[in-house]
PDB file of N, CA, C and O in Angstrom:
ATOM      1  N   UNK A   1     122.583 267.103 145.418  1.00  0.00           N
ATOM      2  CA  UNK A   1     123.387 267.102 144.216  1.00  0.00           C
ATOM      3  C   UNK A   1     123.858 265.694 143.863  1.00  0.00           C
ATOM      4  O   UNK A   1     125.045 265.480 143.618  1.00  0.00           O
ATOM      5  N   UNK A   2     122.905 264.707 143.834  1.00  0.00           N
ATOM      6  CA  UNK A   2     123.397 263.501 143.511  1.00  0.00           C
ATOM      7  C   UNK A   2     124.108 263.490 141.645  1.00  0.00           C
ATOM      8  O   UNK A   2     124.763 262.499 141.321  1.00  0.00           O
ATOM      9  N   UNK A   3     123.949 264.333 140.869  1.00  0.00           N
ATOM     10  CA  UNK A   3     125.134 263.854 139.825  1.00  0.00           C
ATOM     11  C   UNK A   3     126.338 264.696 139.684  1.00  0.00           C
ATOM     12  O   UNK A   3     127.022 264.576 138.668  1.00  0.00           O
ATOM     13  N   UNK A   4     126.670 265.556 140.629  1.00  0.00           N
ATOM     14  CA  UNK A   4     127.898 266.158 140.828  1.00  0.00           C
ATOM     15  C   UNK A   4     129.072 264.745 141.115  1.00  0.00           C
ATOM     16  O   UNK A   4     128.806 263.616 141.528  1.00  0.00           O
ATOM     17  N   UNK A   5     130.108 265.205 140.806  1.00  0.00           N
ATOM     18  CA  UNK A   5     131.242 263.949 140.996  1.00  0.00           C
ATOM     19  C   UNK A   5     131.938 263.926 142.221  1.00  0.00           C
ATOM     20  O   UNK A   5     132.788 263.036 142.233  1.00  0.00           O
ATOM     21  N   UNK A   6     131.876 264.594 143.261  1.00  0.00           N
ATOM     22  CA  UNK A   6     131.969 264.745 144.796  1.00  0.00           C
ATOM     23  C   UNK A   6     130.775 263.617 145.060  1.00  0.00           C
ATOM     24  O   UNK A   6     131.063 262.640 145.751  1.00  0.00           O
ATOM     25  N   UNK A   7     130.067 263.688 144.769  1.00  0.00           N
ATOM     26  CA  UNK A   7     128.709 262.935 145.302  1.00  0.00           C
ATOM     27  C   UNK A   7     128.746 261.790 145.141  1.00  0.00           C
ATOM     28  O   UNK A   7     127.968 261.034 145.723  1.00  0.00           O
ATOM     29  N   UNK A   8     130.040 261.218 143.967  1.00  0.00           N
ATOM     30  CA  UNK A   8     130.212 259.974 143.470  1.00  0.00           C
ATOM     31  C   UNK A   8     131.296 259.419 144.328  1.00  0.00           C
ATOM     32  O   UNK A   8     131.193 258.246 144.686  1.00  0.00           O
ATOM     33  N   UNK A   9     131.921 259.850 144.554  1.00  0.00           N
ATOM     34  CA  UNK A   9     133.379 259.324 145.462  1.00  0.00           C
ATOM     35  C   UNK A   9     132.947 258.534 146.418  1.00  0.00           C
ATOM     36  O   UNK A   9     132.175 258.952 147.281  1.00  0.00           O
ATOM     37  N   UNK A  10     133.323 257.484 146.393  1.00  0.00           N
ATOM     38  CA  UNK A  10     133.463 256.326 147.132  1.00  0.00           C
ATOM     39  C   UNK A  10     134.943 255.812 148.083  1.00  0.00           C
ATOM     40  O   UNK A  10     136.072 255.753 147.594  1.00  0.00           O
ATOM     41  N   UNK A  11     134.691 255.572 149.113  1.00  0.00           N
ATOM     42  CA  UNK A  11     136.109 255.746 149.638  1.00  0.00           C
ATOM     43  C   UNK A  11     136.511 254.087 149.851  1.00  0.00           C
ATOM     44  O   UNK A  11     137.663 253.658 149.914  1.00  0.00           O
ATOM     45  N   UNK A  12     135.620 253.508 149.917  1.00  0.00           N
ATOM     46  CA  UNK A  12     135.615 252.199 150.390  1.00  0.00           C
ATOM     47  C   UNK A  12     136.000 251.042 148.719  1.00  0.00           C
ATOM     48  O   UNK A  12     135.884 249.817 148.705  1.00  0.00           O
ATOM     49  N   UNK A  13     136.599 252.220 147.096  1.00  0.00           N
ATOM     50  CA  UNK A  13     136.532 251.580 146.301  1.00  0.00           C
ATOM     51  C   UNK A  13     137.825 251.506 146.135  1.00  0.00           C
ATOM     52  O   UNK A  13     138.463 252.329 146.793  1.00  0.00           O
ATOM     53  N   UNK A  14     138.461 250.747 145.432  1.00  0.00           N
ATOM     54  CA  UNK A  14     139.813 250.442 145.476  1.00  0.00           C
ATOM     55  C   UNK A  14     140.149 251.568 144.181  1.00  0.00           C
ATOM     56  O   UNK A  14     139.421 251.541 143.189  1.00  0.00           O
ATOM     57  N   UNK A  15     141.347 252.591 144.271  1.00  0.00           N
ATOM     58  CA  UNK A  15     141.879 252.800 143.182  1.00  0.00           C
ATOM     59  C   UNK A  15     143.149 252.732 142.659  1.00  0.00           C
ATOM     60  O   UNK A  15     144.141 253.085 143.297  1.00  0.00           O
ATOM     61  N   UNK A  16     143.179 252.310 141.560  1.00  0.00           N
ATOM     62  CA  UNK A  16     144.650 251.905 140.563  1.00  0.00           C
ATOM     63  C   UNK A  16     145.478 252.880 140.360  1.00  0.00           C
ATOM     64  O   UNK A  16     144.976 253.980 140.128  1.00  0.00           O
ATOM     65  N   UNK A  17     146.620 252.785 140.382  1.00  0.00           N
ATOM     66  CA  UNK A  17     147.507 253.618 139.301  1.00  0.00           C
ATOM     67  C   UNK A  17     147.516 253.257 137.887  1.00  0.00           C
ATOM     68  O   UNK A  17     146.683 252.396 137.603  1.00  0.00           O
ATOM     69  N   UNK A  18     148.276 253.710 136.869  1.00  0.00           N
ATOM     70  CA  UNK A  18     148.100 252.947 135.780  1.00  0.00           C
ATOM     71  C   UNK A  18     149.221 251.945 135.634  1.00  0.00           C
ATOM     72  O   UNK A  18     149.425 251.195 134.680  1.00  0.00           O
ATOM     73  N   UNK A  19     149.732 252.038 136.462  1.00  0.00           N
ATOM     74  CA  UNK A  19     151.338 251.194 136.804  1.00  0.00           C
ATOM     75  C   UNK A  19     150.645 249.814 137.390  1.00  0.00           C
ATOM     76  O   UNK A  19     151.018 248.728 136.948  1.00  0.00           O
ATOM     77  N   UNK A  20     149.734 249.892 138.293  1.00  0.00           N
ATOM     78  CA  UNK A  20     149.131 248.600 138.629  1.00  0.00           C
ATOM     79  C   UNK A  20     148.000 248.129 137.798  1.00  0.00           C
ATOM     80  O   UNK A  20     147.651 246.952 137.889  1.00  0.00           O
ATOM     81  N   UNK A  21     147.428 248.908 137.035  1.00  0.00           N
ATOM     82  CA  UNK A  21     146.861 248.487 135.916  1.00  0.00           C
ATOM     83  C   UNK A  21     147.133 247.568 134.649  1.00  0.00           C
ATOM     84  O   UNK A  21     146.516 246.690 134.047  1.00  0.00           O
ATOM     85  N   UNK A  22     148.746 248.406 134.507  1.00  0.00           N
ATOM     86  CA  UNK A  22     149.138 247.678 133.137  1.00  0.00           C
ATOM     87  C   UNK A  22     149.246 246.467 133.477  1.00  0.00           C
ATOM     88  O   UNK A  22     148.652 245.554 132.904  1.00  0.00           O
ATOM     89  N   UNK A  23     150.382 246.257 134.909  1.00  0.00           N
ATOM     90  CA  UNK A  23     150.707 244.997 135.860  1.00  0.00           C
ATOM     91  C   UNK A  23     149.741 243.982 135.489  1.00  0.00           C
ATOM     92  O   UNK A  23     149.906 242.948 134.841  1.00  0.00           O
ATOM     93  N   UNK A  24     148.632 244.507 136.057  1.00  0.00           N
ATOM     94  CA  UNK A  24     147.541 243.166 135.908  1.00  0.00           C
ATOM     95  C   UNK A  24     146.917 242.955 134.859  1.00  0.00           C
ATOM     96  O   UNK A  24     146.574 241.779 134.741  1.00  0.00           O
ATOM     97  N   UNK A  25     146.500 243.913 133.682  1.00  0.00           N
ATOM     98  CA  UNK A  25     146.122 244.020 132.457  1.00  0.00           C
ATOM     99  C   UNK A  25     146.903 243.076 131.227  1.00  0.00           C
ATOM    100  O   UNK A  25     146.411 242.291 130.417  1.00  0.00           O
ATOM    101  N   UNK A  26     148.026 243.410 131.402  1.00  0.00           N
ATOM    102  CA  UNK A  26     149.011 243.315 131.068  1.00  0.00           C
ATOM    103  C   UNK A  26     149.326 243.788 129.348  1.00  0.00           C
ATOM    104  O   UNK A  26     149.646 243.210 128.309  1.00  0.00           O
ATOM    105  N   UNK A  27     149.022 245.164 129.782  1.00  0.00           N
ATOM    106  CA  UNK A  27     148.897 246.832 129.304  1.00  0.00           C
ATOM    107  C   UNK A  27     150.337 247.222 129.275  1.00  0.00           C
ATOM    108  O   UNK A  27     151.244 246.783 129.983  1.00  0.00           O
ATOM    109  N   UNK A  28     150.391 248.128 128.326  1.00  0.00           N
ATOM    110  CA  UNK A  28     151.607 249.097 128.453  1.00  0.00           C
ATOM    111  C   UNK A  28     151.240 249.850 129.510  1.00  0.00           C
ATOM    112  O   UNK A  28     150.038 249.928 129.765  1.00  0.00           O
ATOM    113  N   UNK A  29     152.205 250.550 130.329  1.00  0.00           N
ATOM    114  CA  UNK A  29     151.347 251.483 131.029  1.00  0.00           C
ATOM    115  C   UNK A  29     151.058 252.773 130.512  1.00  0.00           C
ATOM    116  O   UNK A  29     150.314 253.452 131.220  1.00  0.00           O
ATOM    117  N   UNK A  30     151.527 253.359 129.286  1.00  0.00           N
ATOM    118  CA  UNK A  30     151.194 255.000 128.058  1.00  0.00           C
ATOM    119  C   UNK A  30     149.696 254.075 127.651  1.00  0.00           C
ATOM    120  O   UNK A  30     148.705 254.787 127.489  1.00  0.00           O
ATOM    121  N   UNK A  31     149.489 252.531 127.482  1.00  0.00           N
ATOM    122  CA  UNK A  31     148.498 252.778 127.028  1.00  0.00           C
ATOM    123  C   UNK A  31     147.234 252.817 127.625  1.00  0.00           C
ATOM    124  O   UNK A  31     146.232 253.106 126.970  1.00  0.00           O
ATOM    125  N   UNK A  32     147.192 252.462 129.200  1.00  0.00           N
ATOM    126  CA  UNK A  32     146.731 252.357 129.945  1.00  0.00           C
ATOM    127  C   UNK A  32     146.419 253.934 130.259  1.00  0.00           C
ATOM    128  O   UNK A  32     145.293 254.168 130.700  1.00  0.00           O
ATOM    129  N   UNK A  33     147.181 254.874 130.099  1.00  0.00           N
ATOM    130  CA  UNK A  33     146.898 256.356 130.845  1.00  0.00           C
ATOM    131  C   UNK A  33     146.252 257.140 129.323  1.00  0.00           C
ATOM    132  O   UNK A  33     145.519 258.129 129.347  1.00  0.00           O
ATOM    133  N   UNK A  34     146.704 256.460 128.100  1.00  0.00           N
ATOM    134  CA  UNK A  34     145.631 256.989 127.063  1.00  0.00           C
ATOM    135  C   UNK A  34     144.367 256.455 127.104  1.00  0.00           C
ATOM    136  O   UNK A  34     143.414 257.189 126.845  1.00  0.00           O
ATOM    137  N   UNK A  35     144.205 255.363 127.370  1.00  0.00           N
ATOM    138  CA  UNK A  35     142.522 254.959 128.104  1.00  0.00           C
ATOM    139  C   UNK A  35     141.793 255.601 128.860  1.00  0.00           C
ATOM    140  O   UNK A  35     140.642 255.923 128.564  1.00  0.00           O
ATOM    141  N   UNK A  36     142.342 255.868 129.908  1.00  0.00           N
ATOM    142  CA  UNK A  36     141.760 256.566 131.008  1.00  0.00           C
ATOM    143  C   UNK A  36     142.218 258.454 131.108  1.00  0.00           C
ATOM    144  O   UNK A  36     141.899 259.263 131.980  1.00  0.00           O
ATOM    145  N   UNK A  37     142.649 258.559 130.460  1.00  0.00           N
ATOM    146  CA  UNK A  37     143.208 260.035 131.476  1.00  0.00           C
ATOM    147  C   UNK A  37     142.143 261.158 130.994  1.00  0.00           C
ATOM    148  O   UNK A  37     141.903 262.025 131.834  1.00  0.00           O
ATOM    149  N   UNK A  38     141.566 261.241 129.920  1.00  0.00           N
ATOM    150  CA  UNK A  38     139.950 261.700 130.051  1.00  0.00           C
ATOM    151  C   UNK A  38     138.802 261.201 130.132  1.00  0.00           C
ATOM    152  O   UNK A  38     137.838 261.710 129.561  1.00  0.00           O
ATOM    153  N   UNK A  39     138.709 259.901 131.006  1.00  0.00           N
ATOM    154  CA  UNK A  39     137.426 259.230 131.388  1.00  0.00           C
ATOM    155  C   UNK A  39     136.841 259.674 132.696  1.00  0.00           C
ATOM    156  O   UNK A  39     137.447 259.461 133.746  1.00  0.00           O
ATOM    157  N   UNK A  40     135.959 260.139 132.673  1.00  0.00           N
ATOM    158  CA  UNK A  40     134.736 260.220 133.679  1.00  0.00           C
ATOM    159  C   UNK A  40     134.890 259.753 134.530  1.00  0.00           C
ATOM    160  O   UNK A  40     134.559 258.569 134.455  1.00  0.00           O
ATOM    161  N   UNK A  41     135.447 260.186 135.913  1.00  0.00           N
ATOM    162  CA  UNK A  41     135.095 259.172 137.643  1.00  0.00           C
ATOM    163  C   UNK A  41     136.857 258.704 137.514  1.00  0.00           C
ATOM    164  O   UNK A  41     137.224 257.595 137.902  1.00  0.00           O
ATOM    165  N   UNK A  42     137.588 259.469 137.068  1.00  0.00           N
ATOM    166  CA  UNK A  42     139.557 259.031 137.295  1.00  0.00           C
ATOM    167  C   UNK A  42     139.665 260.083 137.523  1.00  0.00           C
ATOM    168  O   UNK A  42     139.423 261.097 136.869  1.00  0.00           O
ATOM    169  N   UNK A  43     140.119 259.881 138.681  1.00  0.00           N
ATOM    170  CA  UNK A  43     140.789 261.245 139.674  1.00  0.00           C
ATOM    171  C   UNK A  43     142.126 261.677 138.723  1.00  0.00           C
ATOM    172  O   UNK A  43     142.849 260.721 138.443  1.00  0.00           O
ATOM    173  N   UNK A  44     142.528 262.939 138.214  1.00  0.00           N
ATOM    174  CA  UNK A  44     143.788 263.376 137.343  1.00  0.00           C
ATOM    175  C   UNK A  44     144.480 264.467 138.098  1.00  0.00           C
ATOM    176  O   UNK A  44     143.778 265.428 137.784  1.00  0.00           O
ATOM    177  N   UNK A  45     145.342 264.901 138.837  1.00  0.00           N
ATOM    178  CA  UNK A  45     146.157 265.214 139.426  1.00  0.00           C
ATOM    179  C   UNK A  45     147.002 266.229 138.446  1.00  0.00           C
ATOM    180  O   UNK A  45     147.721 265.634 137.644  1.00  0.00           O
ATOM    181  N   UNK A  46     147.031 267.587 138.382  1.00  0.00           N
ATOM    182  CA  UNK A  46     147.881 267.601 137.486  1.00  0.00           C
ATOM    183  C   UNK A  46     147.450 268.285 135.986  1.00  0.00           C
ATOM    184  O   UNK A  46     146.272 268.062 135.708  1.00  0.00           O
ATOM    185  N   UNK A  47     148.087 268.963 135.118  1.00  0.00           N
ATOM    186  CA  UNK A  47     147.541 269.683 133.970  1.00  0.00           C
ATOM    187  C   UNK A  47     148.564 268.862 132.717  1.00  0.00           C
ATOM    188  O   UNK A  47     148.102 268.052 131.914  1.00  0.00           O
ATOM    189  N   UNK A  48     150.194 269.334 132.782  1.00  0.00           N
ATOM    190  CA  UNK A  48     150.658 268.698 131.706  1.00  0.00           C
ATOM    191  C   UNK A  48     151.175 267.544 132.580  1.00  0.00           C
ATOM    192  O   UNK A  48     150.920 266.358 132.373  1.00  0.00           O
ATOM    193  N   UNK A  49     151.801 267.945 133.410  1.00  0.00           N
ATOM    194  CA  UNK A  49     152.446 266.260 134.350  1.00  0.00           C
ATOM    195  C   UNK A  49     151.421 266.028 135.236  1.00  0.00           C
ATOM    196  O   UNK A  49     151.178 266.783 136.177  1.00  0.00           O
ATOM    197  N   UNK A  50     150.727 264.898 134.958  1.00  0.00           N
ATOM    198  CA  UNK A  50     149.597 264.195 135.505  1.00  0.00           C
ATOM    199  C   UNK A  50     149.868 263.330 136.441  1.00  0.00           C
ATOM    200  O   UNK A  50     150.961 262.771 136.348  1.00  0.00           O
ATOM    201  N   UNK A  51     149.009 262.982 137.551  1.00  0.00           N
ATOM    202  CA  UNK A  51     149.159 261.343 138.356  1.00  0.00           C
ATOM    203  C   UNK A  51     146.979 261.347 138.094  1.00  0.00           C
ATOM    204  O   UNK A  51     146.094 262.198 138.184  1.00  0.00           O
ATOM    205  N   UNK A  52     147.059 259.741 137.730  1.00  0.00           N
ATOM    206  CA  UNK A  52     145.817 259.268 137.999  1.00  0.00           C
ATOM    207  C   UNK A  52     145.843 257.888 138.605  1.00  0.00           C
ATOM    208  O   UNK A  52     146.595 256.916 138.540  1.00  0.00           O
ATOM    209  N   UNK A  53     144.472 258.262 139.357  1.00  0.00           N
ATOM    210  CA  UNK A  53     144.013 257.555 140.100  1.00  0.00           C
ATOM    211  C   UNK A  53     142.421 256.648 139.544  1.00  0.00           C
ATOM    212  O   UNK A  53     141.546 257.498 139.379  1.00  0.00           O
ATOM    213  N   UNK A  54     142.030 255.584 139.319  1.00  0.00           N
ATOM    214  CA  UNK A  54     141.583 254.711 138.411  1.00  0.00           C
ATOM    215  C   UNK A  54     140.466 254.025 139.393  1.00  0.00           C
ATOM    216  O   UNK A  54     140.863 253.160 140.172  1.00  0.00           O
ATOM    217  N   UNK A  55     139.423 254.296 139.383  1.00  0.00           N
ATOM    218  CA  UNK A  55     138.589 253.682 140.505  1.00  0.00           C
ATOM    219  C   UNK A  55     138.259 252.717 140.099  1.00  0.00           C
ATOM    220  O   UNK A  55     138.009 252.815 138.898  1.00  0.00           O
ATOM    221  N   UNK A  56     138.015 251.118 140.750  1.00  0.00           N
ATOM    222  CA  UNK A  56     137.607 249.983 140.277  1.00  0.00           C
ATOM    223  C   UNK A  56     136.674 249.679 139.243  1.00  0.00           C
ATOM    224  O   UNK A  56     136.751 248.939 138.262  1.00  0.00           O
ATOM    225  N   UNK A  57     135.422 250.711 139.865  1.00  0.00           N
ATOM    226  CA  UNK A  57     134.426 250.319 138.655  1.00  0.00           C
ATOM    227  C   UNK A  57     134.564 251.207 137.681  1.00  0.00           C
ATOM    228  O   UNK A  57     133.443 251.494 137.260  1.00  0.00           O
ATOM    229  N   UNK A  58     135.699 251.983 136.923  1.00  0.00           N
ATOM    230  CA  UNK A  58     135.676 252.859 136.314  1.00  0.00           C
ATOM    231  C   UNK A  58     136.680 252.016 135.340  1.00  0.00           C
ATOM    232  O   UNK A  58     136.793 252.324 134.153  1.00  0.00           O
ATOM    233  N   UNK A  59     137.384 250.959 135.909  1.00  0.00           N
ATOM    234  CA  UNK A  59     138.461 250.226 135.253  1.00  0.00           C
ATOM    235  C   UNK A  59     137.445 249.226 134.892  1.00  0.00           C
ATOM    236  O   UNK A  59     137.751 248.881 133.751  1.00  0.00           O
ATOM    237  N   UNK A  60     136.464 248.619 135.236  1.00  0.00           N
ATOM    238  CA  UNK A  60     135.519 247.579 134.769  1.00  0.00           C
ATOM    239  C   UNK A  60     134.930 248.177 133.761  1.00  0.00           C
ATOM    240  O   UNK A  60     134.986 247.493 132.740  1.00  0.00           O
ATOM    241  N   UNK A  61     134.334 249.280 133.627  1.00  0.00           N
ATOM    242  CA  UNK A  61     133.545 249.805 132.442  1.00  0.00           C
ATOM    243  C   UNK A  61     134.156 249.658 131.420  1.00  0.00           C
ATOM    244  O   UNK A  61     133.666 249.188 130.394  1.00  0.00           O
ATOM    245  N   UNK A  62     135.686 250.160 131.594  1.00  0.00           N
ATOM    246  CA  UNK A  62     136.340 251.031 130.528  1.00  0.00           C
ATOM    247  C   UNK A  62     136.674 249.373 129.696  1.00  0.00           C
ATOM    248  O   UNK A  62     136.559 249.157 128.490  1.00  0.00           O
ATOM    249  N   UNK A  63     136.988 248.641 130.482  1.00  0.00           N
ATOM    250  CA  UNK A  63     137.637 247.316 130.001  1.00  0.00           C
ATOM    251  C   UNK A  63     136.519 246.362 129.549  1.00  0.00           C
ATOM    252  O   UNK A  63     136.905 245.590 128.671  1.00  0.00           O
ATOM    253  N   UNK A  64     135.084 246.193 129.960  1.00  0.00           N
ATOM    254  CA  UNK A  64     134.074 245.558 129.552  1.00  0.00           C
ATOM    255  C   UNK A  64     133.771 246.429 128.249  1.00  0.00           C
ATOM    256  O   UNK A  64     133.383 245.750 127.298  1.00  0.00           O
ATOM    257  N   UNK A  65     133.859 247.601 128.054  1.00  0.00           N
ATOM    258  CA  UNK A  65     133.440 248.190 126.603  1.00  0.00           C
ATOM    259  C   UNK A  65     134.690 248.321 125.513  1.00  0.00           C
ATOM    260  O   UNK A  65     134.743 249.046 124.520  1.00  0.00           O
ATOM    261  N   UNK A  66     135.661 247.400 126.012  1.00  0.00           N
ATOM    262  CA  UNK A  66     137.002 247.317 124.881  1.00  0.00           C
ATOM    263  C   UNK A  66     136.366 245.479 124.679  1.00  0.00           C
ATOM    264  O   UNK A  66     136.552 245.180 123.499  1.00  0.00           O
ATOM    265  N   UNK A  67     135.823 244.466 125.333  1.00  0.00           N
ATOM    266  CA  UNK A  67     135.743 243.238 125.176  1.00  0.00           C
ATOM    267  C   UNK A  67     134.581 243.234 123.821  1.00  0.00           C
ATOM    268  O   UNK A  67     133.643 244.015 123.663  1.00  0.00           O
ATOM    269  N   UNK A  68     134.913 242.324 123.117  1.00  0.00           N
ATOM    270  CA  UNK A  68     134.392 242.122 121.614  1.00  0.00           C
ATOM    271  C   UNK A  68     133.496 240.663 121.932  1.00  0.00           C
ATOM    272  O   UNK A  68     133.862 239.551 122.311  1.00  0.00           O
ATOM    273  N   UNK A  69     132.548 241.067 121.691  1.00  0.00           N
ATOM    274  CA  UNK A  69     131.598 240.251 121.880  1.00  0.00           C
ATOM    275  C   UNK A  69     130.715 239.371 120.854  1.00  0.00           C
ATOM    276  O   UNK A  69     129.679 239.995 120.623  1.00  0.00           O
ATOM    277  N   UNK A  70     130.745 238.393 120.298  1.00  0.00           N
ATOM    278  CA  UNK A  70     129.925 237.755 119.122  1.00  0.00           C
ATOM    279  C   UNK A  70     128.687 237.643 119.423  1.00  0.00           C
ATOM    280  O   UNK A  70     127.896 237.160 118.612  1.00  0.00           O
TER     281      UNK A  70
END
């Protein structure tokens, strides 16, 4: 079952809160959890009160496809 999302979990990848996100982004952190909180490969904790968890390369994607490029 290599495209199931169990199959994707990586343990050895660093993941963010959106609190350390904004930190280093230097993001709101509401806008940081409207970025991510239905993206693909972010662990979401939670139905109306949420905790997410932001896997490195999931924060590289999301942030290389907001960069504007000439």
């Amino acid at each position: 079952m290599p495209d199931s999302p169990v199959a994707q979990v990586t343990f050895d990848e660093p993941d963010f809160t959106p609190q350390e996100l904004a930190k280093l982004k230097k993001f709101h952190v509401s806008k940081i959890i409207r970025l991510f909180r239905d993206e693909p490969g972010v662990l979401r904790i939670g139905k109306t009160h949420f905790t997410l968890r932001i896997p490195r390369r999931v924060a590289e994607r999301v942030f290389a496809s907001l960069t504007v490029t000439k």
